[in-house]
PAZA-57257 format. One record per residue (C-alpha): residue in one letter; x, y negated, z; residue number from 1. Coordinates in steps of 0.5 Angstrom, whole numbers, always signed. Example, Ala and Ser with C-alpha at 12.3 -4.5 7.8 and 13.67 -1.06 7.14 Angstrom:
BEGIN
drense res=a | x=+25 | y=+9 | z=+16 | n=1
drense res=s | x=+27 | y=+2 | z=+14 | n=2
This chain:
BEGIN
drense res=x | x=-20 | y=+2 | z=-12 | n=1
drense res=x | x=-19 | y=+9 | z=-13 | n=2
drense res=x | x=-13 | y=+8 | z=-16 | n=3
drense res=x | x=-10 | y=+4 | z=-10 | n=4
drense res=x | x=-12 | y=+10 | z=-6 | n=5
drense res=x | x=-10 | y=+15 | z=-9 | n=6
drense res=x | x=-3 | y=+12 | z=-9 | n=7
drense res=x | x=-2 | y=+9 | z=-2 | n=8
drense res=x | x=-5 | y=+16 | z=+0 | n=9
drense res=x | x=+1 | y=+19 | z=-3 | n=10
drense res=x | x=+5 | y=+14 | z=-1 | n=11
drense res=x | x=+3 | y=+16 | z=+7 | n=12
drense res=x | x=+4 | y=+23 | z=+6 | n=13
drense res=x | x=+12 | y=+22 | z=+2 | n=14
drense res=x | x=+14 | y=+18 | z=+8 | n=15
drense res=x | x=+10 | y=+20 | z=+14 | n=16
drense res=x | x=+8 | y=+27 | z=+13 | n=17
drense res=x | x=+15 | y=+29 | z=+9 | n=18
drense res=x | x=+11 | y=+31 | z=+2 | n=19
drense res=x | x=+7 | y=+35 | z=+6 | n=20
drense res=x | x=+1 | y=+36 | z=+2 | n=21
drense res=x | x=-4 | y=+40 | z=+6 | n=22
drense res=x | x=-4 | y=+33 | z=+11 | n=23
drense res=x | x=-10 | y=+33 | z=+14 | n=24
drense res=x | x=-13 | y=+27 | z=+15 | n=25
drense res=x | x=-19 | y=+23 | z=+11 | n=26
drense res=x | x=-17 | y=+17 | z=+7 | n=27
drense res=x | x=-22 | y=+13 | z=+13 | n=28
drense res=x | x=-18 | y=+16 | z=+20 | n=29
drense res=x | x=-15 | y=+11 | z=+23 | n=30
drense res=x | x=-7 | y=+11 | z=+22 | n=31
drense res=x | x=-7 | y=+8 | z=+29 | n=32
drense res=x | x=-13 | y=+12 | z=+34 | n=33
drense res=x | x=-9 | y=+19 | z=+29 | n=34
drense res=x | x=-2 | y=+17 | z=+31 | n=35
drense res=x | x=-1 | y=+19 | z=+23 | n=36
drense res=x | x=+4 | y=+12 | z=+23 | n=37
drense res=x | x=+7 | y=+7 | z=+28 | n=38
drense res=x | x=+7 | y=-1 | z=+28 | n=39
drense res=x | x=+14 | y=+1 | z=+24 | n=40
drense res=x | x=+10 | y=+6 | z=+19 | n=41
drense res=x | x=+6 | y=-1 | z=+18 | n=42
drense res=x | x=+11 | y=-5 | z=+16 | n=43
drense res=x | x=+14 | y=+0 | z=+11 | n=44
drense res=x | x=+7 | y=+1 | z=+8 | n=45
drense res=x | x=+6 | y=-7 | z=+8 | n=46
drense res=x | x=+13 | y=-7 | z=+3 | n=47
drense res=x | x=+11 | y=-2 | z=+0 | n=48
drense res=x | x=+5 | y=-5 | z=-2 | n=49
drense res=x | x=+8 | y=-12 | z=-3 | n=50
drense res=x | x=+12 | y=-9 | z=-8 | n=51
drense res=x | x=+8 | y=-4 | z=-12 | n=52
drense res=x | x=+2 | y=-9 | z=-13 | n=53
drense res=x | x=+6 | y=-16 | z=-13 | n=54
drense res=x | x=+3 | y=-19 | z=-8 | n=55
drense res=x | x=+5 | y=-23 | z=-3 | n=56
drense res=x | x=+3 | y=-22 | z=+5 | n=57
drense res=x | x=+1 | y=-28 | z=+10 | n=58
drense res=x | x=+3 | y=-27 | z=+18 | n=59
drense res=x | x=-5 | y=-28 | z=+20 | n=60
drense res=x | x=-6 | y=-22 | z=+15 | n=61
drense res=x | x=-2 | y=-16 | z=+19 | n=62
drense res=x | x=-9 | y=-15 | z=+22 | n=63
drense res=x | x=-11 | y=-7 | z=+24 | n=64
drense res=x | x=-17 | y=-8 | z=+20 | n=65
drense res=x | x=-12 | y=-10 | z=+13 | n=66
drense res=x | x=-8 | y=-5 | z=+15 | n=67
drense res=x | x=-10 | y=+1 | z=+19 | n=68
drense res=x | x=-13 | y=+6 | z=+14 | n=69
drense res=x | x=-11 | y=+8 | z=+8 | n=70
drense res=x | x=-18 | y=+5 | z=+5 | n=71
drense res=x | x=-18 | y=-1 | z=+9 | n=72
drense res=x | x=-11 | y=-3 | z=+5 | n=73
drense res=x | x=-14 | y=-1 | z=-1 | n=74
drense res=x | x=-20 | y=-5 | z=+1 | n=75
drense res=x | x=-15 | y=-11 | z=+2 | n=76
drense res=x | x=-10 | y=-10 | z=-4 | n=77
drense res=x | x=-16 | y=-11 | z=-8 | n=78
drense res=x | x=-19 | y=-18 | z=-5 | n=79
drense res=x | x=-11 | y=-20 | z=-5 | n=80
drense res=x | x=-11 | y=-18 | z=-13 | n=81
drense res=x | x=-18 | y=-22 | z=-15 | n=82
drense res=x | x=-16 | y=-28 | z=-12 | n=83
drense res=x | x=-9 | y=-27 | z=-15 | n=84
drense res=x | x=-12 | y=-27 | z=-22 | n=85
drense res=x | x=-18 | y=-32 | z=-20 | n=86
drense res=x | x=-12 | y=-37 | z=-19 | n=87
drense res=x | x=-8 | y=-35 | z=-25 | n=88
């Protein structure tokens, strides 16, 4: 999960706080209660994450408590990805 972290951190610095790799924010902060990304700041991390993980999102799954936090995505990515390859 760490690895997921990681990147979707670095994504949420390169997109919303321009590279600025002095953004302080914990990986926990809500994006939401922190004003660090808005509902159209959610739907480029849910493309971002549908591309980088090749997984597929379901309407019901655009929930704050999948995708409010950079650990609560990767907390999501990684379910997403165990029932992906229970299935295949």
């Amino acid at each position: 999960m760490q690895c997921v972290e990681q990147e979707v951190r670095q994504f949420v610095i390169d997109n919303f706080f321009f590279g600025d790799g002095d953004a302080e924010f914990s990986n926990g902060d809500s994006f939401m209660e922190k004003g660090l990304v808005d509902s159209l700041g959610v739907l480029n991390l849910v493309a971002f994450v549908c591309g980088k993980y090749d997984i597929s999102i379901e309407d019901g799954e655009l929930v704050p408590e999948n995708w409010d936090s950079v650990r609560r995505i990767a907390m999501f990515v990684e379910r997403k990805q165990s029932v992906k390859a229970a299935v295949q």
